[in-house]
C-alpha positions as CSV (number, residue, x, y, z in Angstrom):
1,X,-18.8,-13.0,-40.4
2,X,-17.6,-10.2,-42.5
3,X,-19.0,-9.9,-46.1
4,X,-16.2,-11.2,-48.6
5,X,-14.6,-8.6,-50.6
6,X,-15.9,-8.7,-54.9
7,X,-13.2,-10.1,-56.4
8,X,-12.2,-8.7,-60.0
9,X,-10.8,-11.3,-62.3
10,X,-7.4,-11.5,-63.4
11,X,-7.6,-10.4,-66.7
12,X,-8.9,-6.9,-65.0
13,X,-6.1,-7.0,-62.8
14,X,-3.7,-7.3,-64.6
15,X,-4.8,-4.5,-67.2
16,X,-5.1,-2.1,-64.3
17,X,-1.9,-2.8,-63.0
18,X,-0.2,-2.4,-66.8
19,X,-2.1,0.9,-66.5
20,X,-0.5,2.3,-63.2
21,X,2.7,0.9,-64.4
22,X,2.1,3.5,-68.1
23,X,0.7,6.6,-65.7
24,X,3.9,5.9,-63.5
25,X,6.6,5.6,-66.4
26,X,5.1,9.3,-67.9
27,X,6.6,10.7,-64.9
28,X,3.6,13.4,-64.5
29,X,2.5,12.3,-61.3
30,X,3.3,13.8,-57.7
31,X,5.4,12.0,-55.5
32,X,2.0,11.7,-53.2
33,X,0.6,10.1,-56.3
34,X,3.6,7.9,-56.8
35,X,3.3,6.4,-53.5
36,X,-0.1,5.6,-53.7
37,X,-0.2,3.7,-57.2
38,X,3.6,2.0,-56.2
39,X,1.3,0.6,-53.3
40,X,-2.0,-0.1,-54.9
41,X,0.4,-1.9,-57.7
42,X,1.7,-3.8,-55.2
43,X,-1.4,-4.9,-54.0
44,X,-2.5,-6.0,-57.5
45,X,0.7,-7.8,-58.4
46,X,0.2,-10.0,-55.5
47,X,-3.3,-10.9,-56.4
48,X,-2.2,-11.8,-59.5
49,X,0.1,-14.0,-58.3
50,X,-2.1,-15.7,-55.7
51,X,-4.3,-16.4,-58.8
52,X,-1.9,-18.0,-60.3
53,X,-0.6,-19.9,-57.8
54,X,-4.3,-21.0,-57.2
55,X,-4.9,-21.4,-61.1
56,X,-1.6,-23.9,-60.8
57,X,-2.8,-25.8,-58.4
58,X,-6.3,-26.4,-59.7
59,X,-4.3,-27.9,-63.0
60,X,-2.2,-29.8,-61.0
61,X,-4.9,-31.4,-59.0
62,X,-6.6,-31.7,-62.4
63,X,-3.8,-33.9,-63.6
64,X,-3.5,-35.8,-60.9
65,X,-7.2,-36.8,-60.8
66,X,-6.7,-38.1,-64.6
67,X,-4.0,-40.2,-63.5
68,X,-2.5,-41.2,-66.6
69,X,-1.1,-38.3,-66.9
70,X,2.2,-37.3,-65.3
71,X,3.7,-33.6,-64.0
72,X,6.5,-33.0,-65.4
73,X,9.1,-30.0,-64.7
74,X,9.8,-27.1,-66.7
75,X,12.8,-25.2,-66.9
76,X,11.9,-21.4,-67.6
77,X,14.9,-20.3,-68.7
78,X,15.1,-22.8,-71.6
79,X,11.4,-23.0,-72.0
80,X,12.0,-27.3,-71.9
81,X,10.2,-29.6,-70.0
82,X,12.4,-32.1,-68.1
C-alpha cells in the first residue's frame, strides 16, 4: 500500500492559496508561471473544499447523535435559517 500523502491543514491551505491568488493579481509572473500557480490553485481550492465538505458532515453527524437537536436549512443569500 502506498504511503498516504502529509496532509496540511486547512488554515495553511487556504493561506497559500490567498497567496498565489496576490503573486497572480501583481501580474509579474510569466505565462509558464501563470499556468503553474492557476493549477496548483486549483488543486488547493478543492482540498479546501473536500475539507469542508468533510468538516460539514462531521457536524452533522454530530447533531444527529445528540438527537435533540434538529438540522435546519440555511439560505446563503439571506443569511436566515429556515
Amino acid at each position: 500500500m502506498p504511503p498516504k500523502k502529509k496532509n496540511i491543514d486547512f488554515e495553511q491551505s487556504l493561506s497559500t492559496l490567498e497567496s498565489l491568488v496576490n503573486r497572480m493579481e501583481q501580474g509579474d509572473m510569466t505565462l509558464e508561471e501563470s499556468l503553474q500557480s492557476f493549477e496548483a490553485g486549483i488543486a488547493l481550492t478543492r482540498e479546501c473544499q473536500a475539507r469542508l465538505a468533510a468538516a460539514e458532515q462531521q457536524v452533522n453527524k454530530l447533531i444527529e447523535d445528540q438527537g435533540n437537536i434538529t438540522l435546519q436549512t440555511f439560505d446563503a443569500e439571506t443569511g436566515d435559517d429556515e
